[in-house]
N, C-alpha and C positions, 0 to 999 in steps of 0.2 A: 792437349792444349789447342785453342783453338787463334788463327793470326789473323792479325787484320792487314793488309797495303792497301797503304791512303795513294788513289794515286788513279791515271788510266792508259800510260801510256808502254813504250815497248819495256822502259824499264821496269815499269810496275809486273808486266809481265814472266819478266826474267827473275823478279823477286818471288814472284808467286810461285812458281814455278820453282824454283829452289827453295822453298820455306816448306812447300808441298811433300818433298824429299827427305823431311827430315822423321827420324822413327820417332819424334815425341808430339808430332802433329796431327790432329784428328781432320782438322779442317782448316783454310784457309781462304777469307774475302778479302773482296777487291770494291774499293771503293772510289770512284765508280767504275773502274773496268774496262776491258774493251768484247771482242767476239774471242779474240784467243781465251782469254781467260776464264770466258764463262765456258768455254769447251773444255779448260784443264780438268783433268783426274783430281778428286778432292778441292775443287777450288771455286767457289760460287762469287757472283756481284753483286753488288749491293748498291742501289739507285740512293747515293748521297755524294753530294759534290764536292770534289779532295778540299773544298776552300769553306766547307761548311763544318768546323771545327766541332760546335753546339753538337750538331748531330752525330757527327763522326764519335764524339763520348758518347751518347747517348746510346747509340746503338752497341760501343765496345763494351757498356755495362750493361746492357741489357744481354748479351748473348755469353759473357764475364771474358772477354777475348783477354791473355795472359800480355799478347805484347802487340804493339799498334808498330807499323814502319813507315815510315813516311818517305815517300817517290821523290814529288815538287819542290819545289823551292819556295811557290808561294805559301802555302800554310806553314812551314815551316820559318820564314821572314814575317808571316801574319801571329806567331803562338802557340799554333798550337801543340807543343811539348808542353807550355807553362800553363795550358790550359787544363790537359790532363795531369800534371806535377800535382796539379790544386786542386782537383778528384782525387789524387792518389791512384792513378791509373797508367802504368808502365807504357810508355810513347818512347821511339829509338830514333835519336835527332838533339841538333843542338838546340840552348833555349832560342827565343827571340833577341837578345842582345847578342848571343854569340852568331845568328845569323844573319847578323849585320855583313857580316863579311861578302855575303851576296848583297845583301838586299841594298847598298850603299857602293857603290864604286869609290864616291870620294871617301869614307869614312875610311875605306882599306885602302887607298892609297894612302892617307895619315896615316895609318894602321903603320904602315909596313915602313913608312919613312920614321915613326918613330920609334920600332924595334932593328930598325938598321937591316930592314932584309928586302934582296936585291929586286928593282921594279923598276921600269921605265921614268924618264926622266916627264913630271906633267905639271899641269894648272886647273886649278876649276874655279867656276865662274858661276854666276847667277844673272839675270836678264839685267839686274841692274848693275852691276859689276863689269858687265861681259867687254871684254878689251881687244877689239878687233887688228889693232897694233901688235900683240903680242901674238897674232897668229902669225901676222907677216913676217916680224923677228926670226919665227923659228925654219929647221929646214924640214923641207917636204918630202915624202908624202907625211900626214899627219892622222894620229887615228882622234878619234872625239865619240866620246860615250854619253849615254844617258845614265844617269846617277843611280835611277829605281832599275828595276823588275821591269823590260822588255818585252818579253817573250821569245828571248835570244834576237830582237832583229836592232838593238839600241849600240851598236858597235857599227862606226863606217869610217873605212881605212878612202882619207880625202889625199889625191894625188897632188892637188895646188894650194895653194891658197885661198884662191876665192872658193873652190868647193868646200874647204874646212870651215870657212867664214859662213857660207851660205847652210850650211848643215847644222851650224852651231846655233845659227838663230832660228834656223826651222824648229830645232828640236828645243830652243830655251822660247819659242812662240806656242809650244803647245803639241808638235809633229806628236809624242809618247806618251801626253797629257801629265800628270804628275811626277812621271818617272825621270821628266824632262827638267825639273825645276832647277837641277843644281845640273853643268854638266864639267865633264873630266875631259881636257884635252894632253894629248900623251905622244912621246914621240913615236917613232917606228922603230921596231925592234926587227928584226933581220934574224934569221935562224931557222932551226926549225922543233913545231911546238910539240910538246912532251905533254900528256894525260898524265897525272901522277896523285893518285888517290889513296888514301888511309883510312885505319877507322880506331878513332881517339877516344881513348875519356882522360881528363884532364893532359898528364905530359905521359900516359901511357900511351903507346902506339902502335899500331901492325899497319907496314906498309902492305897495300895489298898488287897482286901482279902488275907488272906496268901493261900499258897501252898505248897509243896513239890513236888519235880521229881525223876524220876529212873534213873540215869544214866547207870546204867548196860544192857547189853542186855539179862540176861537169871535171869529166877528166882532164888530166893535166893540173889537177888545181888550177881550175879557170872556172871564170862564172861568180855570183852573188856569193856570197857569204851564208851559213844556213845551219840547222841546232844541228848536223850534223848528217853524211851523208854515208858515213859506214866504220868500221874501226876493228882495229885487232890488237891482239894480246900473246904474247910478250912484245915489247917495243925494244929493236935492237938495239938503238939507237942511245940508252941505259943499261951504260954496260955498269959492273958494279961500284966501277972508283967512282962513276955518274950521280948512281943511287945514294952513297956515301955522300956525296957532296948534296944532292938536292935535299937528304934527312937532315945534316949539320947546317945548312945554309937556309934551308925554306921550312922545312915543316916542325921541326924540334925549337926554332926561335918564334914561329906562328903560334906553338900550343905554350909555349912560357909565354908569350905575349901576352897572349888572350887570360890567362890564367892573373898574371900581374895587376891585369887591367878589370878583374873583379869577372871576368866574364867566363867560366872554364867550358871546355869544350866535350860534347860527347857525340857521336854521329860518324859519318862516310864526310870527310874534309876531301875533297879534291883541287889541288892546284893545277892549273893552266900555266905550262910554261913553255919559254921558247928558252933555248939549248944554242948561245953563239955558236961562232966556228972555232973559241976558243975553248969551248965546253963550260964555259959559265951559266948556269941557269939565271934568271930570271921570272918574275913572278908577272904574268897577263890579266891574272883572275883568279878568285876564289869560288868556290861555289860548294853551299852547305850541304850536300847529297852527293848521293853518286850519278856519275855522268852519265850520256843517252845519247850517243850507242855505246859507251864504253860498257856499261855495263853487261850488255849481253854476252861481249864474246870473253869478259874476265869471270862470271860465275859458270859457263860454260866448263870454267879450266879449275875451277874451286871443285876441291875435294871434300872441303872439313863443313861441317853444319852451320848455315847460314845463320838458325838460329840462336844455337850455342857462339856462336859468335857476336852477337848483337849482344845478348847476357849478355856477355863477356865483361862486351866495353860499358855497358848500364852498370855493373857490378864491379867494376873495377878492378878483373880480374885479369884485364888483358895480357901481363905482363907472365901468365903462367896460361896461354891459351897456344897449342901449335896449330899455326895453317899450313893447311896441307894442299898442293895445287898439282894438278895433272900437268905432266912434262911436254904434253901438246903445245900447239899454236892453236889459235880460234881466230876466226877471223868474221864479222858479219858486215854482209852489206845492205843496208838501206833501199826499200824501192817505195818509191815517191808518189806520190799524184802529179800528174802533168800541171805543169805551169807552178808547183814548189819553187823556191820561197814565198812566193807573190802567191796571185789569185789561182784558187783550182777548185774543180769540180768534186763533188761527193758523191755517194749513191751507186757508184758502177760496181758491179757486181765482179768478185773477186773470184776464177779461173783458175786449178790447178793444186791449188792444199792438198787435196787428199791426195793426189799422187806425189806431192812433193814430202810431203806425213811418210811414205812407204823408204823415201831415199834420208842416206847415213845425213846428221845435222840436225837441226833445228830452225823451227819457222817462229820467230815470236812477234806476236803482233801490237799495233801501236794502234797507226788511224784506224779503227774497224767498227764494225757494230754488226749485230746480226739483226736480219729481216726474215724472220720465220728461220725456213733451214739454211736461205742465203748469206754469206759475207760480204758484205758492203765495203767500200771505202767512205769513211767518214772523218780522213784530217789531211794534212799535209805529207808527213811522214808514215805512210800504212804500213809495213814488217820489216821486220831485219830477219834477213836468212844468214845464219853462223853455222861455219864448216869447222872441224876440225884437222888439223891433222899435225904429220913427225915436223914439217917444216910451215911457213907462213907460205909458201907458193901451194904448199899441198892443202893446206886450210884454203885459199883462196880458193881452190879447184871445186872440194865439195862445197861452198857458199855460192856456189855460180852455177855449181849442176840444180842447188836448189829453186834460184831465181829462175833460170830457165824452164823452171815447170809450172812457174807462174805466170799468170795476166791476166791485166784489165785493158782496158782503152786508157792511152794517153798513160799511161807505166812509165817512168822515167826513173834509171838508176847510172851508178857511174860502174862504166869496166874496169878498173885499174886499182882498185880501194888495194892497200898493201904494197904500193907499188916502190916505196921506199927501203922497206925490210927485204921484199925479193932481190932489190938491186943488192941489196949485200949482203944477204946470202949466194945471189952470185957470182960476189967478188972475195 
């Protein structure tokens, strides 16, 4: 059978890459890909643009591809599941109404206020609506989103007032352009935040391994905010009475929700949550796929067939499906282009792969492109090197012997990615 991943970045990688693995696989494209992937074993790209839906069927009937997976969040918020649903052509993702749950900040904060499931206390506003009063009211710091589809950079945590004021009308002036129109002001939530991904069809479910991610760009968690700067898998921080609580509390009242409300769900649902100090989870985000970097170092630790798993939840058999995960840790970190999140440079030639190809791990790549036999960097985010190992300190070890066999000019990554799990493993 032959796979399609709609998609180009390090997750699409990871997908390919394990889709590749499976014994009922002849072949596997990547649309549009990056340079890892056109170098994978079985695994070719295909110049069509993840947001170019028309052709992404076109080409899946043309070459009769059995199952389509979809990376993004935009075409996926854009249809295209309902697009191929109405070709009769197998796409693995929720419809477009069920991925509202990304593509709408506000719609999931109703969402979830009217299925009683726990989320920061907020408001949203529109330009003509907006009540600058009601900022001052509340207490600070204050977070304030943009409503659509960002590109991860539509979330800023405002320490006063007048910065929340001032941010609220930047971005209800235009600062996101569309995404801006409606926006979510929310309090501060305090804790610390849990990866916690599944893969659903209707209220079937498999929790898949936990995680955690870094959103900061500079160690210590400090620095801008950013789609993420490394992440590892298991997160100890879920321990199982956790797991227990975040299935009963967040994600089994999400898939009856959604299901009540005419919309059922099929796809990788990942929740964003932050974990009081009282162990109450809370809900930050939804987002309709699976996460980036979470997902490199969680199919790293995946046993069972990626694609028989996707059947799975398509076929509605999830409920009679065993995953099977490697008893490791994984851990991947992120190495950046200089000057990530903001402005950075493209084009520098990437240093070290093939020695790093020889050490235990994996190198998967995001911003890249090939230039003849060169690897370029061509985004913000260029690889995630994932270690494995018995503990998350010894995963940390081989991700770091891998980084260090890489460089460009202006490389920027953070040393410390796992630096929470180590502390308690060492306590």
């Amino acid at each position: 059978m032959k796979i399609l991943i709609v998609g180009g970045g390090g997750r699409e990688h990871a997908l390919a890459w394990k889709c590749a693995q499976s014994l009922r696989v002849d072949h596997v494209f990547v649309a549009p890909g990056n340079a890892g992937t056109a170098l994978e074993p079985n695994v070719s790209n295909v110049d069509v643009a993840a947001e170019d839906s028309n052709a992404l069927l076109t080409f899946a009937e043309a070459e009769d591809v059995a199952l389509t997976i979809v990376g993004p969040e935009g075409p996926l918020v854009s249809g295209i599941v309902d697009r191929f649903a109405a070709a009769n052509r197998p796409c693995f993702g929720p419809t477009r109404a069920a991925a509202r749950l990304e593509g709408s900040k506000a719609f999931t904060k109703e969402f979830l206020k009217k299925h009683r499931i726990p989320t920061a206390g907020y408001a949203t506003f529109t330009a003509a609506d907006f009540d600058a009063d009601y900022v001052r009211a509340q207490r600070v710091p204050l977070v304030v989103k943009a409503d659509g589809l960002a590109a991860g950079k539509g979330v800023m945590i405002c320490e006063t007032h007048e910065s929340a004021i001032e941010t609220a009308t930047a971005i209800l002036g235009g600062s996101f352009g569309a995404a801006g129109n409606t926006i979510v002001i929310e309090e501060f939530l305090r804790g610390e935040e849990v990866s916690f991904i599944v893969v659903a069809h209707d209220q079937q479910v498999i929790p898949l391994a936990t995680s955690q991610d870094h959103k900061r760009r500079d160690d210590g968690d400090a620095g801008p905010n950013t789609g993420g700067m490394g992440a590892y898998s298991p997160a100890p921080i879920v321990t199982p009475a956790l797991h227990e609580r975040i299935m009963r509390e967040v994600i089994q009242p999400t898939l009856r929700g959604l299901a009540s409300d005419g919309n059922p769900y099929t796809g990788f649902l990942y929740a964003g949550l932050m974990i009081a100090d009282d162990g109450a989870p809370k809900v930050l985000e939804f987002n309709c796929r699976f996460g980036d970097p979470e997902t490199q170092p969680i199919l790293m630790r995946l046993k069972s067939d990626l694609v028989a798993l996707c059947e799975a939840a398509r076929n509605g058999t999830l409920d009679r499906f065993e995953i099977q995960w490697d008893s490791r840790a994984a851990l991947g970190v992120v190495m950046a282009a200089g000057g990530y999140p903001d402005g950075y440079r493209r084009g520098d030639s990437i240093d070290g792969l093939e020695a790093a190809a020889r050490l235990p791990g994996k190198v998967f790549h995001a911003g890249t492109r090939l230039e003849g036999s060169r690897v370029v960097t061509a985004g913000g985010r260029v690889l995630c090197a994932v270690g494995l190992g018995d503990t998350v300190r010894a995963a940390q070890r081989q991700a770091y012997a891998l980084v260090d066999a890489i460089h460009w000019d202006l490389v920027q990554y953070r040393r410390d990615i796992g630096h929470r799990a180590i502390a308690r493993e060492q306590t």
